[in-house]
N, C-alpha and C positions, 0 to 999 in steps of 0.2 A: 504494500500500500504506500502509494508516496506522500511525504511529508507534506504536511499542510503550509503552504505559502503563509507569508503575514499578511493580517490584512491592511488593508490602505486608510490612513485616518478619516480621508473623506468618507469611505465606506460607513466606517464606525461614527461617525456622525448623522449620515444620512439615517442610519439606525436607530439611535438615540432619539434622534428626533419622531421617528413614525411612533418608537417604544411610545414618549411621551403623548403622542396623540390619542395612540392606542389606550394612555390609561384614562383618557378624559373622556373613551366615546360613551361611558356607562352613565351619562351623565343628561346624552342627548336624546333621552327618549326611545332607544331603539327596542324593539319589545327585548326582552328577558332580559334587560339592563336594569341595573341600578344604583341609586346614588355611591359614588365613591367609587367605581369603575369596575365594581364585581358584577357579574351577570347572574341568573338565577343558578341555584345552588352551589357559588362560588363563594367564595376562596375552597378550590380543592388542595388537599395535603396528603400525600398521597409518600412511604417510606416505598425507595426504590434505588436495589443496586446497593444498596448502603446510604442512601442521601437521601434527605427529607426532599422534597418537591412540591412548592406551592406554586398553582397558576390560578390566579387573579381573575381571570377571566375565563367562560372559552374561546378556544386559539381561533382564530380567523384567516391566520395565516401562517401554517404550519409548512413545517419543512420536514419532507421526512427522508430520510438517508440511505436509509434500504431497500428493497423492493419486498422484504417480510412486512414491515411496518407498514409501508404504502399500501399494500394489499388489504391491510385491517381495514385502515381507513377509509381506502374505497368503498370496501363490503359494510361499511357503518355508512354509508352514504353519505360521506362528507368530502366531496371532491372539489366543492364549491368553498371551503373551509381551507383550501391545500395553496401552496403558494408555489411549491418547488417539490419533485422526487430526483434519486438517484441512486445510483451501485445498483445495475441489473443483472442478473443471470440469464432471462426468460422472457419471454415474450407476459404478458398480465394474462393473470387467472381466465379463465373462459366467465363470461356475464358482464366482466369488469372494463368491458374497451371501452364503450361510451364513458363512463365514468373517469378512466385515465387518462381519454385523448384529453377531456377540459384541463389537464394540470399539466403545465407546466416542466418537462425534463431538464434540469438543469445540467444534468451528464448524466452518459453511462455507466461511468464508474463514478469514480470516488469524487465530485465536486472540490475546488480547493476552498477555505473558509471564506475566501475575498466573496465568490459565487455565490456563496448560502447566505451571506451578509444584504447580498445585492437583492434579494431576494426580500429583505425586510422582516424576515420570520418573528413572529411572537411567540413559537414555541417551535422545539424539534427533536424528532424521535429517531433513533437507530436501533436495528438489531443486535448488531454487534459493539464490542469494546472498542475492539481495533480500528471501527468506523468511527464513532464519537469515544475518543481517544488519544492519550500522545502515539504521535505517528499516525494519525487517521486526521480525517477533518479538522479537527479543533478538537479540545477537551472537554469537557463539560463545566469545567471552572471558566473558560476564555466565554462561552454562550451566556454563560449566567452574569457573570462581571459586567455582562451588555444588558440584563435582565430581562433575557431571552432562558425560560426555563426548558429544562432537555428531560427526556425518558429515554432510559434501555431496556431493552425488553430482557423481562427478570430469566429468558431460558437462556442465555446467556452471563447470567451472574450468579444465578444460587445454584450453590451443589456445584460452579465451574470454577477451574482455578486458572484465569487468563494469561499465566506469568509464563517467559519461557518465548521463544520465539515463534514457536508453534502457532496453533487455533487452540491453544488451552487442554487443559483434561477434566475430566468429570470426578468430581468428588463423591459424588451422590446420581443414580439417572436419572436422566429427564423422563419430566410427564406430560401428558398433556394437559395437567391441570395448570404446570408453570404458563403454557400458549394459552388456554382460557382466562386465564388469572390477567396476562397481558389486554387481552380484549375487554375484559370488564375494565381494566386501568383507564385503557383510551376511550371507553366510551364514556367513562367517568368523568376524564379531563374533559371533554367535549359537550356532557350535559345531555348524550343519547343515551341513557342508561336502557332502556327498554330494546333501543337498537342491540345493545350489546348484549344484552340475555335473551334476543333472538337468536340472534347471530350464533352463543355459543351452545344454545340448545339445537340448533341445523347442524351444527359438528360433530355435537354426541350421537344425534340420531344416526348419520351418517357413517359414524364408525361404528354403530351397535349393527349396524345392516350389513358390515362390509364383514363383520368376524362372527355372525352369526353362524354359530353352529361349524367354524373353523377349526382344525386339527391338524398342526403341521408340526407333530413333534418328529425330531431326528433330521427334520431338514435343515440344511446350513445354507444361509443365504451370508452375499459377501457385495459389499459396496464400494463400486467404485465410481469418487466424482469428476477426477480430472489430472491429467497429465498420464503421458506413456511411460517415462525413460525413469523416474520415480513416483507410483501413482500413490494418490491422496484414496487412503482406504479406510471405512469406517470402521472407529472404534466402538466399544461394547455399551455407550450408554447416550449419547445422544439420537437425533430425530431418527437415522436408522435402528437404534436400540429399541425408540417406541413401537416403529414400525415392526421390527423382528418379534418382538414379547405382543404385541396385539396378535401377531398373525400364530402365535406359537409354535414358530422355526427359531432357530438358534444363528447366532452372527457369527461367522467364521474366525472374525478376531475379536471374539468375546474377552480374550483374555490382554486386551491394552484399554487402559481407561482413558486415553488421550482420545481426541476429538474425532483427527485427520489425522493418523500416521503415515506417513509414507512410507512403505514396505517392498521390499523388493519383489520380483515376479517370483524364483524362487522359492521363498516364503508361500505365496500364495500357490503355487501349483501343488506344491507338499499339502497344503490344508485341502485344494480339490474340490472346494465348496457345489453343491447343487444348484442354483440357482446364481445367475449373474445380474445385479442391479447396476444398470448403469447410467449414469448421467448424460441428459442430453442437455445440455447448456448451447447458448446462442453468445455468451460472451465470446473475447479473442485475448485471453491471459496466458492462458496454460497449451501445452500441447493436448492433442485429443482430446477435445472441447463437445464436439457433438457424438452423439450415443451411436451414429454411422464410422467416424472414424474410430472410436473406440474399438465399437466388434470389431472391423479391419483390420487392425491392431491383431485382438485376441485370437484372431483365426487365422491368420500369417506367421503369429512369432511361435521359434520351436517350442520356447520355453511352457505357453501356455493352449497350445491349441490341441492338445491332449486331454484340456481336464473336462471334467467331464461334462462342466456346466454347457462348455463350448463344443463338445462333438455334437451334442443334445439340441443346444442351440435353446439353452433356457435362458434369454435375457427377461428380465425387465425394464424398461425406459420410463425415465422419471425426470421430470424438472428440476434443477436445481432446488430449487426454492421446497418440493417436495422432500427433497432430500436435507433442508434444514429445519430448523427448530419453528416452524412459520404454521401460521393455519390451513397450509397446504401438504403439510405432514401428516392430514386423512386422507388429501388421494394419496399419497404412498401408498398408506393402509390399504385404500382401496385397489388399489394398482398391484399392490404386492398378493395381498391375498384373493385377486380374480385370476394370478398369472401360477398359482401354487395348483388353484385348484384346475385351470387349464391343462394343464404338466402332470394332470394325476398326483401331485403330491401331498395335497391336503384333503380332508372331509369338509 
């Protein structure tokens, strides 16, 4: 991720100054305003990542960093509320294009701070550390010192321990109640509470459908999201971990608590796993990016085009985003366990 630029004083005044506007509009009549610039049931306070978090208002002009985040927001139907997105892997969820065309991209990737300042945001969310972080965008002290308050989505901070060059390790597995937990946060900061206990009652439903009556014990599924020459493969407790334990198959590198190990093929030919999940990404980071050149890959190299997931021809294709800590971590589920039972290998 590269280093966030400084930003330009002009920026940071153009900033300061909307801030200021912003806290005088609850003053103007606007419905759900009221005096002293909180909106109805604001001042939210909301303990996140380790930092208390109050926003004053709801955001009107939010900035969100990730394309996990964004995806909430959209599905909360607040796109008219968005000021800027950014850092994509994927094309936007299926239902979601009207909604995202209105907003704004300020980059594909990673925005520098000068951009998301330019933007004027009165609030801003990321999924990841590494995004709102030293060495990402800006830190979450540099947004607030502007009092622009930030949220991280808590499946990236509780139970993970971010240190280390990596993508972190798990302390504890993720659930899905950490990505539920997230969606009731933001619908909270926004004042759609009702939106967001629809929203995460359509999830639950969704994943009770997809593992109904599922049985995939003894099968070992094995993720891979990206790169050839040293690939990024899932460890035993994030979004694939949910995924693997809903479907009730086993992850072939159950035994590393790290996020993204990169592992040599070697390694993975020995383990042989059943099923191959592979990431189809549309970014251009890594090598073997999309889930085509990927197989390519696995069915060419000596190393791996013996095992047995690949004579078989048992892929799975998944979104990035399904393959992270995101509300798109039930189509996995669902993706993963329609392709088990496909395969004969689940009930």
């Amino acid at each position: 991720m590269p280093l966030a630029r400084p930003v330009r004083p002009a920026a940071a005044l153009l900033l300061a100054g909307a801030l200021l506007l912003t806290g005088c509009a609850g003053s103007s009549g606007k419905p759900g305003s009221s005096p002293g610039g909180a909106s109805a049931g604001h001042p939210v306070t909301l303990d996140n990542c380790g930092r208390k978090v109050r926003v004053q208002r709801a955001p009107e002009r939010a900035v969100s960093l990730n394309q996990g985040t964004t995806e909430i927001m959209l599905s909360l139907g607040l796109a008219d509320r968005m000021a800027g997105t950014a850092t994509w892997t994927d094309p936007v969820a299926k239902g979601l294009e009207k909604a995202d065309a209105k907003v704004r991209r300020l980059a594909d990737d990673a925005p520098s701070f000068e951009k998301v300042l330019d933007a004027e945001p009165d609030f801003v969310a990321a999924s990841f550390a590494s995004t709102l972080g030293t060495g990402g965008v800006a830190t979450r002290e540099q947004f607030e010192k502007l009092g622009v308050p930030t949220y991280l989505s808590p499946s990236d901070c509780v139970g993970k321990d971010n240190g280390g060059d990596g993508d972190g390790s798990r302390t504890e597995p993720l659930t899905m109640d950490s990505i539920y937990g997230e969606v009731t946060d933001l619908a909270r900061i926004f004042g759609v509470e009702e939106r967001g206990r629809a929203l995460v009652a359509e999830l639950r439903g969704r994943l009770d459908r997809a593992t109904s009556g599922l049985d995939a014990r003894g099968v070992t599924v094995l993720y891979w999201f990206a790169n050839s020459q040293s690939p990024y493969l899932a460890g035993c407790c994030g979004a694939p971990g949910v995924i693997t334990r809903e479907a009730g198959a086993e992850n072939a590198f159950a035994d590393t608590h790290e996020e993204w190990p990169q592992v040599g093929w070697e390694t993975v030919a020995d383990r042989d796993p059943d099923v191959l999940v592979v990431g189809d990404l549309t970014r251009r980071q890594q090598t073997a990016e999309t889930a085509a050149k990927k197989i390519a890959f696995l069915e060419s190299d000596p190393v791996t085009r013996n095992m047995t997931a690949v004579r078989k021809k048992r892929y799975v294709l998944l979104s990035g985003q399904a393959m992270n800590p995101t509300i798109r971590t039930v189509e996995g589920v669902e993706k993963v366990a329609a392709a088990l039972r496909a395969y004969g290998l689940a009930g």
